[in-house]
Backbone as CSV, one residue per row, in Angstrom:
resi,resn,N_x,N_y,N_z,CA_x,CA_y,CA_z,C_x,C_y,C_z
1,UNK,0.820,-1.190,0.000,0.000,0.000,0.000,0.869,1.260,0.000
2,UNK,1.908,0.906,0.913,2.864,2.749,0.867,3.665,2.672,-0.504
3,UNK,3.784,1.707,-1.295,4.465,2.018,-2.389,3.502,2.791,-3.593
4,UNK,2.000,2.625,-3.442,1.285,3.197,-4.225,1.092,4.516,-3.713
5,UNK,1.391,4.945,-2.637,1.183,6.679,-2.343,2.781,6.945,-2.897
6,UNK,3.845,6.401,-2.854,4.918,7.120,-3.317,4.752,6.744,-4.820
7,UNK,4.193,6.107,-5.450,4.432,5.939,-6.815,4.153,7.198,-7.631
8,UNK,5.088,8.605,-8.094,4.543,9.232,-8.606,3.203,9.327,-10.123
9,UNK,2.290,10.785,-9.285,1.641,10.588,-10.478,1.669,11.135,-11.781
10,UNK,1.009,10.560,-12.681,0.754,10.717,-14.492,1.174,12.063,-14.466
11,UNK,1.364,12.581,-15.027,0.544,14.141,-15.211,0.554,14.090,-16.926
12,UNK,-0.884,14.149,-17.502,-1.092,14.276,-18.978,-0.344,15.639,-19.377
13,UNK,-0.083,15.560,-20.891,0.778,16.562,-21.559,-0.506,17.550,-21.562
14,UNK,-0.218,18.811,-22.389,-0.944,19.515,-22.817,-1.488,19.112,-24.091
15,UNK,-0.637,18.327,-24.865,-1.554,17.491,-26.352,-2.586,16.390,-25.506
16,UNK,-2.120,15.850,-24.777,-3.296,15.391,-24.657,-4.645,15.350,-24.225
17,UNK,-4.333,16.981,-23.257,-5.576,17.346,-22.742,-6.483,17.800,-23.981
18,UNK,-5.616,18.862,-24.512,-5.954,19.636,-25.658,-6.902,17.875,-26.569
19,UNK,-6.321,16.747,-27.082,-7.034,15.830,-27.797,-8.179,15.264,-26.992
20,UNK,-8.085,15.288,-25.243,-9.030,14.764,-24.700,-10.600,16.010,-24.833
21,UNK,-9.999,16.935,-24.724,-10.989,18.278,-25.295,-11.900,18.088,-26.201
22,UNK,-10.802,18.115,-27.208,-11.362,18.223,-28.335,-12.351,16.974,-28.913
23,UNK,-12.344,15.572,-28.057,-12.920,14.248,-28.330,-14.532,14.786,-27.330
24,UNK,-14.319,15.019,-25.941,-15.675,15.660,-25.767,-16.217,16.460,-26.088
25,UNK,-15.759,17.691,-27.062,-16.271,18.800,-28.019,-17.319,18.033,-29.267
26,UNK,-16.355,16.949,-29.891,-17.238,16.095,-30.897,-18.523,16.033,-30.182
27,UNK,-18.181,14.803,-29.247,-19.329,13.979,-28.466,-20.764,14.974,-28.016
28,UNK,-19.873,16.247,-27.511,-21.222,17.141,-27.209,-22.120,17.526,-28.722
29,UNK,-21.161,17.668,-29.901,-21.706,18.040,-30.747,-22.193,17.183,-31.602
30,UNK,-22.397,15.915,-31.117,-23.315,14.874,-31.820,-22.260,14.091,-33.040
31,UNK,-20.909,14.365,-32.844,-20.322,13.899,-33.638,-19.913,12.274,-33.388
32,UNK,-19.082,11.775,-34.582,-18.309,10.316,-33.840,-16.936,10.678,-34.212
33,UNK,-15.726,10.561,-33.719,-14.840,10.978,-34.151,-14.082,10.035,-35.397
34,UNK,-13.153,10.767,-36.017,-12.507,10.056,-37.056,-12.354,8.994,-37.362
35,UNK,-11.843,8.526,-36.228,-10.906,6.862,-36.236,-12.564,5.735,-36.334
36,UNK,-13.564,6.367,-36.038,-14.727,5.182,-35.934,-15.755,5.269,-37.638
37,UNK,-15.077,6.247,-38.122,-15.762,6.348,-39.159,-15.693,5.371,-40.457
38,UNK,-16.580,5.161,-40.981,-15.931,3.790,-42.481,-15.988,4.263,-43.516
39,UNK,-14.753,4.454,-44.649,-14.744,4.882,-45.715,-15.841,4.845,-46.925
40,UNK,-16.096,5.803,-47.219,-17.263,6.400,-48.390,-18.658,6.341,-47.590
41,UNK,-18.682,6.349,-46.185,-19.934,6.622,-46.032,-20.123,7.717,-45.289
42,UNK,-21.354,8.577,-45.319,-21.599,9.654,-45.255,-21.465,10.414,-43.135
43,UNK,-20.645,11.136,-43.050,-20.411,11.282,-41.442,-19.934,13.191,-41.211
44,UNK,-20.453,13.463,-39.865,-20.361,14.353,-39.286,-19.283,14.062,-38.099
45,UNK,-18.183,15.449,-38.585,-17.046,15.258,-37.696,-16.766,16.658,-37.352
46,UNK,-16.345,16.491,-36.019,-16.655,18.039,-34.784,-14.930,17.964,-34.793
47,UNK,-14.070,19.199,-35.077,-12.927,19.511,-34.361,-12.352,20.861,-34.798
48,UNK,-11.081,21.037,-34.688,-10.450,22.126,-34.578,-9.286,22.150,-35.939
49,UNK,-9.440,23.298,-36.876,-8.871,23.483,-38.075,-7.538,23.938,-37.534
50,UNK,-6.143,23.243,-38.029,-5.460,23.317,-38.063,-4.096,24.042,-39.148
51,UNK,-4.685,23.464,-40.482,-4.429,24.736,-40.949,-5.580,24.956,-41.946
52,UNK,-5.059,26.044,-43.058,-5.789,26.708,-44.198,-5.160,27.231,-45.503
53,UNK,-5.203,26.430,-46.960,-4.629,26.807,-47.897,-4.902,26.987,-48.651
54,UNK,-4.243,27.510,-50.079,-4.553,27.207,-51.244,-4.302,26.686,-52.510
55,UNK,-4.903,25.711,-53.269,-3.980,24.729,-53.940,-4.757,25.006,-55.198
56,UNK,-3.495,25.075,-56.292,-3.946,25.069,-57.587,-4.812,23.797,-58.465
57,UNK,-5.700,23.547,-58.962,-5.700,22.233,-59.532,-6.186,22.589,-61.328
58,UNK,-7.128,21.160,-61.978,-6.508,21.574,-63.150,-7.417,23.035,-63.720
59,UNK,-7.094,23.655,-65.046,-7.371,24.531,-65.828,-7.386,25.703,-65.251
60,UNK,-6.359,26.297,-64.211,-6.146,27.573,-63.537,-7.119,27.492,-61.889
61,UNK,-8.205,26.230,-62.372,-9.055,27.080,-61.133,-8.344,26.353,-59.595
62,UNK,-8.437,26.834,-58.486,-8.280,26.369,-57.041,-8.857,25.692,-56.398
63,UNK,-8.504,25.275,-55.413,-9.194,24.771,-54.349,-8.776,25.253,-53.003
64,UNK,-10.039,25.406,-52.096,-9.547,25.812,-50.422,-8.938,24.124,-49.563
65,UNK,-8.146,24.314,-48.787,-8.238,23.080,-48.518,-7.614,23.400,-46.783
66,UNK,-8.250,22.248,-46.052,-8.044,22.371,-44.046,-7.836,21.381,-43.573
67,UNK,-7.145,21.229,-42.810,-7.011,20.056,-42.183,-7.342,20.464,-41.036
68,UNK,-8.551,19.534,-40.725,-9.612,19.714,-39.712,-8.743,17.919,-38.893
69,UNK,-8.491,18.544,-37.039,-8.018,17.318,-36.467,-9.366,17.416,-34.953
70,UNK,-9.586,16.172,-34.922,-10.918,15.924,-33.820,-10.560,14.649,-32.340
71,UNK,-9.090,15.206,-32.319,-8.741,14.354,-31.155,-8.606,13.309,-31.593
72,UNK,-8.838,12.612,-32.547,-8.212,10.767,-32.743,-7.282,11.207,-33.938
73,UNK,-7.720,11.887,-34.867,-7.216,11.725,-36.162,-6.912,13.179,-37.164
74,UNK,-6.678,13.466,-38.460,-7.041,14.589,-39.090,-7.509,14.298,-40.640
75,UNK,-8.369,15.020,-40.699,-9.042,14.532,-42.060,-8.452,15.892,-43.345
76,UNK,-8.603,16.083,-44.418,-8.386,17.104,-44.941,-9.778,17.687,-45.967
77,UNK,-10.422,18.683,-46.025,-11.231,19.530,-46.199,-11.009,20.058,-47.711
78,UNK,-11.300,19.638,-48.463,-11.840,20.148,-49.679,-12.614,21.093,-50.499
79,UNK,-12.783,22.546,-50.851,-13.923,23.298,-51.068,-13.224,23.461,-52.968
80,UNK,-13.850,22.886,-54.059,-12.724,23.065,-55.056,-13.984,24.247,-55.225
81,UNK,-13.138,25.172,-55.999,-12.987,25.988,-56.712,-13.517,27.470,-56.057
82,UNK,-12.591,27.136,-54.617,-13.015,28.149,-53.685,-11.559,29.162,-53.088
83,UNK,-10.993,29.888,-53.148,-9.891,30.358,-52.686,-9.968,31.117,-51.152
84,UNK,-11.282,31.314,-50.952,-11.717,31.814,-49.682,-13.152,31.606,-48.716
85,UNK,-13.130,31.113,-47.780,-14.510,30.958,-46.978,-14.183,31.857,-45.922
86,UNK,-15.169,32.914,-45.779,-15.552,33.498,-44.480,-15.144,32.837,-43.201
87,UNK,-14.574,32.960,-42.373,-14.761,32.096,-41.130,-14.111,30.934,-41.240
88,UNK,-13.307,30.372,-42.579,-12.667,29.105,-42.576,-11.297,29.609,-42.130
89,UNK,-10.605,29.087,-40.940,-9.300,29.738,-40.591,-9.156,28.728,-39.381
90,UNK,-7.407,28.726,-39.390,-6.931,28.442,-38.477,-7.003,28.175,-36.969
91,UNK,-7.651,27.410,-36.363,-8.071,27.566,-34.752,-9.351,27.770,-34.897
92,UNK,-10.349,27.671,-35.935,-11.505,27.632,-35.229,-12.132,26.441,-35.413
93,UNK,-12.774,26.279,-34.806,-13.565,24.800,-34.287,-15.406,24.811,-35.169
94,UNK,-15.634,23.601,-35.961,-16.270,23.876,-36.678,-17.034,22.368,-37.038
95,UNK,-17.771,21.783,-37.221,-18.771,20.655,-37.583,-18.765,20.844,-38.967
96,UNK,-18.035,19.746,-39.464,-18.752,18.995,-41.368,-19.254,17.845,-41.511
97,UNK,-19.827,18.097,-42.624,-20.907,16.879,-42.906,-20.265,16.886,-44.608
98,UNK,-20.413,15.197,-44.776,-20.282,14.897,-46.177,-19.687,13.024,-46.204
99,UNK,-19.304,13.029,-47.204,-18.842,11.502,-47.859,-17.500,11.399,-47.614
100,UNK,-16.775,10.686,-46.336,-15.352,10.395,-46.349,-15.172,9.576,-47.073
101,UNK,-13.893,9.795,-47.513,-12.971,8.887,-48.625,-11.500,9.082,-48.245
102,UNK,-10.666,8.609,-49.268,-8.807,8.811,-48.982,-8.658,9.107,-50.023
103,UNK,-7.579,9.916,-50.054,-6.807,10.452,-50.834,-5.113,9.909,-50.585
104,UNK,-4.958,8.829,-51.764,-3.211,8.673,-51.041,-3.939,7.239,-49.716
105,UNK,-2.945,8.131,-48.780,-3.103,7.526,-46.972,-4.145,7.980,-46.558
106,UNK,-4.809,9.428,-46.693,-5.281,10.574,-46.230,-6.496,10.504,-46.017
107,UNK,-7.446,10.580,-44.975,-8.973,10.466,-45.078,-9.361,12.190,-45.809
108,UNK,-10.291,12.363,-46.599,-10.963,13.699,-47.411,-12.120,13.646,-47.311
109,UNK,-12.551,15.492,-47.073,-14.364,15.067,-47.298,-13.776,16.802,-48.480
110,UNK,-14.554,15.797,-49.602,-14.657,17.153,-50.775,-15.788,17.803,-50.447
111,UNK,-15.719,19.270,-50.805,-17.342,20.432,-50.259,-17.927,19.881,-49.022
112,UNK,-17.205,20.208,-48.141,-18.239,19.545,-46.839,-19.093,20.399,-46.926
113,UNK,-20.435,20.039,-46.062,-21.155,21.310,-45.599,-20.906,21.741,-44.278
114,UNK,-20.953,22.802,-43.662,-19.992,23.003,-42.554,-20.742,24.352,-42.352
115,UNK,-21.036,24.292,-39.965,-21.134,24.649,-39.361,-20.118,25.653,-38.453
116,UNK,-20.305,26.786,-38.436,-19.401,27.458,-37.957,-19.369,27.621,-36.189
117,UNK,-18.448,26.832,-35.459,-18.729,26.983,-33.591,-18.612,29.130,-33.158
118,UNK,-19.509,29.152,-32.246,-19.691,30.785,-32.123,-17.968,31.297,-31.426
């Protein structure tokens, strides 16, 4: 018994609070997170945009693209032929809906439809 009061304790990182966060942020928001989802079928995923770019594709036109991460995993965000969304940025926390698939390794949802957190 006295070796379990001296056994120091855990102390979680800040990534992992920050991922444990962000997994009950989903859950409140009716989401399932990444890792439970099955490829090409249609799912709502709650997390925090990490980044925000812009990528050329073919005949001049663009695409917006995010990598949205929800505590298990990160998916990447698709808007083609968009170079800018209101409110799509870095650090904010946001709900999409659409058809996961892969790209490569990569889970993708092309044009999500997407909820902006206040």
């Amino acid at each position: 018994m006295a070796s379990r009061l001296r056994r120091p304790m855990r102390r979680a990182t800040l990534e992992q609070l920050e991922d444990q966060e962000l997994k009950r942020s989903a859950d409140a928001a009716g989401c399932r997170l990444l890792t439970a989802q099955a490829e090409r079928s249609v799912c709502s995923l709650h997390g925090e945009l990490r980044s925000v770019t812009t990528r050329p594709v073919a005949d001049g036109a663009s695409a917006l693209e995010a990598q949205l991460y929800d505590g298990s995993g990160q998916v990447t965000l698709v808007w083609l032929g968009r170079r800018r969304i209101e409110g799509i940025e870095p650090g904010r926390r946001l709900t999409v809906h659409g058809r996961i698939g892969r790209r490569g390794d990569a889970f993708v949802l092309y044009n999500p439809r997407y909820e902006l957190d206040a």
